[in-house]
N, C-alpha and C positions, 0 to 999 in steps of 0.2 A: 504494500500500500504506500503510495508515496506522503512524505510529509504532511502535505498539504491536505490531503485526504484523512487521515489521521487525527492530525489536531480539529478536523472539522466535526469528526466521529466524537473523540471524548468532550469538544463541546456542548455539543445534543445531547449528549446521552450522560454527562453527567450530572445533570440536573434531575433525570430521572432516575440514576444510581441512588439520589440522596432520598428525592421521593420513597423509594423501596425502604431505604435504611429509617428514617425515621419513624415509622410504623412500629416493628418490633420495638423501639424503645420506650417510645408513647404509651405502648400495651407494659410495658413492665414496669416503668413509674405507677401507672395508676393500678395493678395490681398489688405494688410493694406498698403503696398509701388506701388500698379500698378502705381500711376498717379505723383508716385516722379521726375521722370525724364523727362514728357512729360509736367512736372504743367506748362510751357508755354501756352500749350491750352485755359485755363482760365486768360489771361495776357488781355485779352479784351474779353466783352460778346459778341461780333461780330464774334467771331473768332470761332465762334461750334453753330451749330445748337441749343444744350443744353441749351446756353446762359448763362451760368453763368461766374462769372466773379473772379480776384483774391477775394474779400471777402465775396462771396460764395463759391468759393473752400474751403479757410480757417474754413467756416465755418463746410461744411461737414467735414474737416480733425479734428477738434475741439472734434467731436461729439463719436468717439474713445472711450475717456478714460467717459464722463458722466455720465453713468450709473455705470463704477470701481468705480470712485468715492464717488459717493455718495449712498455708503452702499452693493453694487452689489457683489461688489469682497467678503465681510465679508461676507455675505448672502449664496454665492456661498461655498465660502470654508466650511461653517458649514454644509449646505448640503451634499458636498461631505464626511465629516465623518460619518452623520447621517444615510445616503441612501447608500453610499456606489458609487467607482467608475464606476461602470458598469451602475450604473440608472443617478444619478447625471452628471457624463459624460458625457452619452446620450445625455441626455438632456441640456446639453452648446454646445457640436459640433454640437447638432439637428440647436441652436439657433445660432449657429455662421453662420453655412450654410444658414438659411432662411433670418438671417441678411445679407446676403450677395447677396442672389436671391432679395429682397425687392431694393437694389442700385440698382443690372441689372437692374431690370423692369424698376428704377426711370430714370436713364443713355438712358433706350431705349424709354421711355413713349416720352421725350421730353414738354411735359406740364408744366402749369407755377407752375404747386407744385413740381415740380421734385426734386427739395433743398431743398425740407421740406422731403420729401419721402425719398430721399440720405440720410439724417441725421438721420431719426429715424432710417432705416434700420442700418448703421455704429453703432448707438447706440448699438442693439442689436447685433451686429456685435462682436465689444468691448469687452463684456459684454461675449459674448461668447467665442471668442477667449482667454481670460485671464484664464477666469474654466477652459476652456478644456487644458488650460497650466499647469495649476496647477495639472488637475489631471492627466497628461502624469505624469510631476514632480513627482508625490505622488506614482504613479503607477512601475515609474524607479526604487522610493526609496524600494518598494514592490518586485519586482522582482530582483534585485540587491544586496542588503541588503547581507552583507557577501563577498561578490564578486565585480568587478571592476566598483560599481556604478559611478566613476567619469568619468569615461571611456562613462561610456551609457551616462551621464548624458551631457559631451561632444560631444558627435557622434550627440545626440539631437540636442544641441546649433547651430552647426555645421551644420545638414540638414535645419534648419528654419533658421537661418542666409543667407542659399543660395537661397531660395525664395528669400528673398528682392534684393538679387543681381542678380536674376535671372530675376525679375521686373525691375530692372535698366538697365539692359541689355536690353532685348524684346520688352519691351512698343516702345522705338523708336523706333524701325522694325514692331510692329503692327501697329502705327502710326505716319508714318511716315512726319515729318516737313517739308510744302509746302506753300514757300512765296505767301499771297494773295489767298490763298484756304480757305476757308470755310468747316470746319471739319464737315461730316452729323453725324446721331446721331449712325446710326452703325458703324462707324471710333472710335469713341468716345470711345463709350464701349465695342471695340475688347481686352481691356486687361481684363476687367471684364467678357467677355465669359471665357476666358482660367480660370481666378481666378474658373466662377464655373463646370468649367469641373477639376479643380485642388481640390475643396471639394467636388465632388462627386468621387470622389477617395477614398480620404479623409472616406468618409462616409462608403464604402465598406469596408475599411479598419480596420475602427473604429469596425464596426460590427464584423470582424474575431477576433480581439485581445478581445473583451467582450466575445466571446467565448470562447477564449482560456482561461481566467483568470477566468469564470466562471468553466470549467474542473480543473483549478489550484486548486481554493479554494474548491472542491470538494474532490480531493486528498488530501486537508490537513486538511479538517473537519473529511473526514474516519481514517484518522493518527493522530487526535488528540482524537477524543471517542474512539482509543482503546486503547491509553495511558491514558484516564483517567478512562477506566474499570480496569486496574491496580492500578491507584493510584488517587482515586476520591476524588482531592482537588478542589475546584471551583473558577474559575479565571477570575474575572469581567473587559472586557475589552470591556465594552461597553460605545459609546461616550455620552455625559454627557456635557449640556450645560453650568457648571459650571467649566468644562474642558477651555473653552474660557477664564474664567478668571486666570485662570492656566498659561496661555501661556502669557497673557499680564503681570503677573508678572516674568513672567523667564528676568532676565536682559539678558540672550546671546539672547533671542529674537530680546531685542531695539538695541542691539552691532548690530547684522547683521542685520537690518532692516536699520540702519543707514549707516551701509556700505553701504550697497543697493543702498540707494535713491544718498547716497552723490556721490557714483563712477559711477553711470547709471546718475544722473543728469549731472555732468561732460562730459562724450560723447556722451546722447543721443541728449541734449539740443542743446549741441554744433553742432551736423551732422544738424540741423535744421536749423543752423544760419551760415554753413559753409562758403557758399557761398559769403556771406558778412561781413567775416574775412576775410577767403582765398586771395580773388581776390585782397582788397588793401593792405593786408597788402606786399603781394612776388609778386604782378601785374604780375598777370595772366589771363588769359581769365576765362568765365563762365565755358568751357567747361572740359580743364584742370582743374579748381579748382574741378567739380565732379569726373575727374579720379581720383584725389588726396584723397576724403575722401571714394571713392568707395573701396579704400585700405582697410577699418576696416569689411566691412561685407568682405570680401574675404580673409582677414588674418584668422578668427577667423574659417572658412572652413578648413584651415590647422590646426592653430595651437590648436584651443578647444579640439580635439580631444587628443593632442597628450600632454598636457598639462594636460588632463582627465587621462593618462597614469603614467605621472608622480608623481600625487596625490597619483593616487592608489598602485603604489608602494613604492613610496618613503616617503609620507604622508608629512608631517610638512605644512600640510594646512593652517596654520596662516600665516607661513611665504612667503608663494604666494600670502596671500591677501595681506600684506605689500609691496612684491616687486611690486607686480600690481600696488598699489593705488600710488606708488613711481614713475614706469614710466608714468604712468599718470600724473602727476605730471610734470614730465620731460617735457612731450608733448607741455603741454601747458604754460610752461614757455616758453619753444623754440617759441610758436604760440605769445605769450607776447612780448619777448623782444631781438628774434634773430634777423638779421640785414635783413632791410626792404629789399622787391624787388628782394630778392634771391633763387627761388623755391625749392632751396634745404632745407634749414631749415623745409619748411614745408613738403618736403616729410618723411628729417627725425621725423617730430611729430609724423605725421601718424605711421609711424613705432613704435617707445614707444606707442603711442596709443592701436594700433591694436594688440601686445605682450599684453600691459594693461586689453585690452578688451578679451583677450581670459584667461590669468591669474586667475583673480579672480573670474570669474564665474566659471571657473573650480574647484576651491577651496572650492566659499562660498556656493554653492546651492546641495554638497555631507556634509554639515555641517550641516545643516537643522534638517535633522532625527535623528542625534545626541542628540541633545541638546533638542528634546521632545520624548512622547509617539507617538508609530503608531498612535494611537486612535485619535492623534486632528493634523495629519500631513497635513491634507487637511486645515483644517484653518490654521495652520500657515501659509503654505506659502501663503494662501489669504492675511492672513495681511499682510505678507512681501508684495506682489506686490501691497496692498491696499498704504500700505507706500509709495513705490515706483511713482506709479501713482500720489498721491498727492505730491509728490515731482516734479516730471517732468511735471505738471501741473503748480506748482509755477515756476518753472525755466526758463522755456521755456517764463513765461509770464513776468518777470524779466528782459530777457534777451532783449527779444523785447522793455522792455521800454527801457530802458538803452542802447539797439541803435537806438531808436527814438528820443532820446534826442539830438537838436543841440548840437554842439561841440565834441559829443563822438563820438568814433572809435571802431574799434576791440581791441585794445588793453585795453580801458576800459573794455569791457564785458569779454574779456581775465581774468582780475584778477578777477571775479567770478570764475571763472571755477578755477582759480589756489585755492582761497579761499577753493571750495568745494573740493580738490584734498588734501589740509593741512589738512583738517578736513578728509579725506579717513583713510588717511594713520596716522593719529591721533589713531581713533576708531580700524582701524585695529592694531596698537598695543597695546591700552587694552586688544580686542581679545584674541591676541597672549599672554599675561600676565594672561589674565583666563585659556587660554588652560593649560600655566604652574602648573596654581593653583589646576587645576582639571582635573588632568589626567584619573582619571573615567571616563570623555567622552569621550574619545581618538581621541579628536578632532584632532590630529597631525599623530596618529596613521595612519600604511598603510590600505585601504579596502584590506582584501583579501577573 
């Protein structure tokens, strides 16, 4: 295929690669949040047929990141350089989706193992959902590369961010809240029907875009043997397990693995524990304190995208992840130490938040492919989210001690989160000071 023909193909058609990938993620946001806004249900094991109760909920919701953790996520990402995205991938959206049919069953069985069945299933759930992140991510940076990757890599963010809001939204209209009713076990699990009618999309979807990328790299295998019939020098760009040790010494690796955990520790820990800041600190209701942090997945709807645009033209991507980790920063000092009982302070958090939260992932996750080879781009970003996960793993359990403790408030667990916001915006400008040092990345540079 000549050049010209070539670049005209992954034009067209990479808009509709993203199309495809967006879908399965959309569907596992809003499965991984169905039951965030209805988690009343399990407030007593009385209250649902199901019968479980708050520390069986907690428990199934626990059960997420187990298998990231321990070893899953690095496992996955090596695979996906080894195998390549179209098998590797497969085979995580195969697993996220059957992780996902294993809850239905356990949600419909109603039997007394149903909570053991919920958990292994969410395990492989997890476990899948995070690969097949990883390999949309890897697959963006594939098809993009050159072009307004921060853009796709936004519009992504953007469509699986609106699952979870789209979960927050619906579940209380599937399920709807009736004093002194007893929830049967199809009430229960009518958000988790739609979840798996949401990855059998997903899955049909998945199937089109592995086609497509398999016609891609076709076209560029026939366009590379007849450029090396001209000139047959040989270019070993095959992944290499000793590649792994490659990437854990690159220092921008642990820079952005540390921005990572530190800025995603910061407001994911925090949406977990809103509730019981929120409400005493501005005394508000339950219901208003979730309008109040429902603000962050619906800002980041708008502005990820648009924030993906400004990367990619204007570049100085270090200094977005500074301004980010900065108004984060902002957010939860205002959450800390603005003046108690005044709901405004806390909507303006939200706001720096949700700016916060759409900023820096705009920024740091088109920086990725930078700073390595294609050849080991699927494990990086495994370790970055292996990082990640074992960060908001600690936080999340931190944060709970720390308001289990007699005498603490929100405002204690508050200066956690500001701590981890000093330390953001710390790492981000070392960043920012490497980009300087090593404009060969052109880590600041615009995609175009």
């Amino acid at each position: 295929m000549a050049p010209g023909t070539q670049k005209s193909f992954y034009r067209s058609a990479a808009w509709i690669a993203l199309a495809c990938l967006v879908v399965p993620m959309f569907a596992s946001y809003y499965f991984d949040d169905m039951f965030s806004s209805i988690s009343y249900l399990f407030e007593d094991a009385s209250l649902t047929q199901l019968g479980w109760d708050s520390a069986g909920y907690g428990l199934y919701a626990s059960g997420y990141s187990v298998l990231c953790v321990f070893g899953g996520l690095v496992i996955g990402g090596i695979l996906l350089d080894k195998w390549g995205v179209r098998i590797s991938g497969s085979l995580f959206v195969g697993m996220m989706a059957a992780g996902a049919g294993v809850v239905l069953w356990a949600l419909l069985s109603g039997a007394s193992w149903s909570l053991q069945a919920a958990y292994v299933g969410v395990m492989f759930f997890g476990l899948g959902s995070e690969i097949a992140g990883t390999a949309v991510s890897r697959s963006i940076a594939k098809w993009f590369r050159g072009g307004p990757m921060a853009l796709a890599m936004g519009l992504q963010l953007a469509i699986a961010r609106l699952g979870t809001a789209f979960a927050l939204v619906l579940s209380p209209r599937l399920v709807q809240e009736q004093a002194g009713h007893v929830y049967t076990l199809t009430e229960t699990a009518r958000p988790a029907v739609v979840g798996m009618g949401l990855m059998a999309l997903g899955l049909i979807l998945w199937a089109v875009f592995v086609a497509l990328d398999a016609k891609a790299d076709l076209h560029s295998r026939l366009d590379r043997e007849s450029h090396e019939m001209a000139d047959p020098v040989g270019h070993d760009d095959a992944f290499r397990f000793k590649d792994v040790l490659g990437v854990l010494r690159n220092r921008n690796f642990w820079l952005l693995g540390l921005l990572c955990v530190l800025f995603y520790s910061s407001i994911i820990a925090f949406k977990k524990f809103a509730g019981a800041i929120l409400v005493p600190r501005f005394d508000i209701p339950a219901q208003a304190a979730g309008w109040m942090v429902s603000m962050l997945p619906f800002s980041t709807v708008v502005f990820a995208p648009l924030f993906g645009m400004l990367v990619d033209k204007a570049g100085k991507g270090t200094r977005w992840m500074v301004l980010g980790a900065i108004l984060a920063l902002i957010a939860h000092l205002l959450l800390a130490f603005a003046p108690a009982g005044v709901p405004f302070w806390g909507y303006l958090s939200m706001v720096f938040l949700g700016f916060g939260y759409s900023l820096v992932p705009a920024a740091l996750w088109p920086s990725v492919p930078k700073i390595v080879p294609d050849k080991v781009l699927g494990t990086t970003f495994a370790l970055i989210y292996w990082v990640q996960n074992l960060g908001l793993l600690s936080f999340k359990w931190i944060a709970g001690v720390i308001l289990g403790k007699p005498g603490n408030g929100p405002v204690t667990v508050e200066l956690m989160f500001v701590g981890l916001c000093v330390a953001a915006v710390l790492v981000a400008l070392v960043f920012r000071r490497t980009s300087a040092r090593h404009p060969e990345l052109r880590l600041d540079a615009p995609n175009r």
